[in-house]
C-alpha positions, 0 to 999 in steps of 0.5 A, spaced: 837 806 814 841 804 807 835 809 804 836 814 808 844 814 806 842 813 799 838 819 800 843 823 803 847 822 799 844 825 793 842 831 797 850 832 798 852 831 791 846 835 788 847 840 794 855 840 792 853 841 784 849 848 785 855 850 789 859 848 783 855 851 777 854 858 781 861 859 783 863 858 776 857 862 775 860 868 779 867 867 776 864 869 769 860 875 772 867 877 776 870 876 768 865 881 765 865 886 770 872 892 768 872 896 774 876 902 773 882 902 776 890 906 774 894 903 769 889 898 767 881 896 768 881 891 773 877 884 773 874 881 779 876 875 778 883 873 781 878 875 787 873 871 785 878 865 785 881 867 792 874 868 795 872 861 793 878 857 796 877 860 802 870 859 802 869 852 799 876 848 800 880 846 796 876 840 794 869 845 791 874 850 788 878 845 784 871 843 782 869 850 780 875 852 777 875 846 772 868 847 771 869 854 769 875 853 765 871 847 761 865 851 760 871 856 756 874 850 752 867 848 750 865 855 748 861 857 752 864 865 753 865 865 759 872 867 759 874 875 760 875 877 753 870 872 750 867 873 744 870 879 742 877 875 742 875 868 741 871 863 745 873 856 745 880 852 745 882 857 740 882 862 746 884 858 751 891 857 748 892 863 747 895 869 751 891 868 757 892 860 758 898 860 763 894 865 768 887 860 767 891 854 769 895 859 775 887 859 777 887 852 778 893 853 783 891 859 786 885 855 788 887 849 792 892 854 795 887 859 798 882 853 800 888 848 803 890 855 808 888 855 814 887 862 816 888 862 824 894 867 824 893 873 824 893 878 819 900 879 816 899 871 816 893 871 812 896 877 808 902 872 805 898 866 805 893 870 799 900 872 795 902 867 795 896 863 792 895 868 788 902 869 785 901 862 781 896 865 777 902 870 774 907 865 774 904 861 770 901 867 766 907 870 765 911 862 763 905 861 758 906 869 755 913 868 753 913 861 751 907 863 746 910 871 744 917 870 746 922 871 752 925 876 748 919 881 749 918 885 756 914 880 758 913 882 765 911 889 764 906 886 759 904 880 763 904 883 771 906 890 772 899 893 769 896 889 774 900 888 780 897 895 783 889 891 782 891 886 786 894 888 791 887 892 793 883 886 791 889 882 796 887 887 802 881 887 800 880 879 801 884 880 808 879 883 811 873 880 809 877 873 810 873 872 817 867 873 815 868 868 809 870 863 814 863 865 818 859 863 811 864 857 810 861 855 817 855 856 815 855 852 808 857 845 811 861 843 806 864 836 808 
């Protein structure tokens, strides 16, 4: 009995480390990827953050994210604008850490929610989690350039648009993730 728990086990964490390492996979693709969009050209990747909240937990996503995020520290160039920018430390205290950190955040929201009440429900529950990744970005922007420099307009307003269809874009396809969440067993 206790080989089979030993066994069980391993097969658990080596199922939860894939699920790991192709989440932050699939945060690098969506960081790649510039869509075109009015103001700006527009990432996936906040949609991304949101998608795996609400399809692993707070608990996988938190995983994930600080994989990804640690995959950017080391050098790895996963980040958005990495290497053409910079990689490594150097990059991630830079401009964009606030909004990387608000990652962390968006994530445990967007995985601790539950989604049972309706659209209008799930719709504030996806602004509301991921609102931390601009809080902190836009925190982060006028520490390090100054709070004398229009920081919003900089730091939000080119991308609140982008966001917005992402955001209704994740509200209709939320039952479905939480379909394959099902099908995943992550427990």
């Amino acid at each position: 009995m206790e080989a089979i728990d030993k066994t069980s086990r391993i097969e658990k964490i080596i199922k939860l480390t894939l699920i790991t390492i192709i989440g932050s996979i699939l945060i690098t693709i969506s960081a790649k990827i510039k869509i075109p969009f009015y103001p700006v050209p527009m990432t996936m990747q906040t949609f991304v953050i949101l998608l795996i909240g609400i399809t692993l937990g707070y608990k996988i996503g938190l995983a994930t994210v600080t994989l990804y995020l640690l995959e950017g520290i080391i050098g790895l160039p996963v980040f958005a604008s990495s290497p053409d920018k910079g990689i490594g430390i150097a990059y991630f205290i830079g401009p964009t850490m606030g909004y990387l950190i608000g990652f962390l955040v968006a994530v445990y929201f967007a995985g601790l929610f539950k989604y049972d009440k309706g659209l209008i429900n799930t719709f504030f529950k996806l602004i509301f989690s991921v609102s931390f990744i601009y809080i902190l970005g836009l925190i982060w922007l006028g520490t390090l350039i100054g709070w004398d420099k229009p920081i919003f307009k900089l730091g939000a307003e080119p991308f609140l648009l982008a966001e917005l269809f992402k955001m209704l874009l994740l509200l209709f396809l939320t039952p479905t993730l939480l379909k394959a969440k099902k099908l995943i067993k992550i427990t």
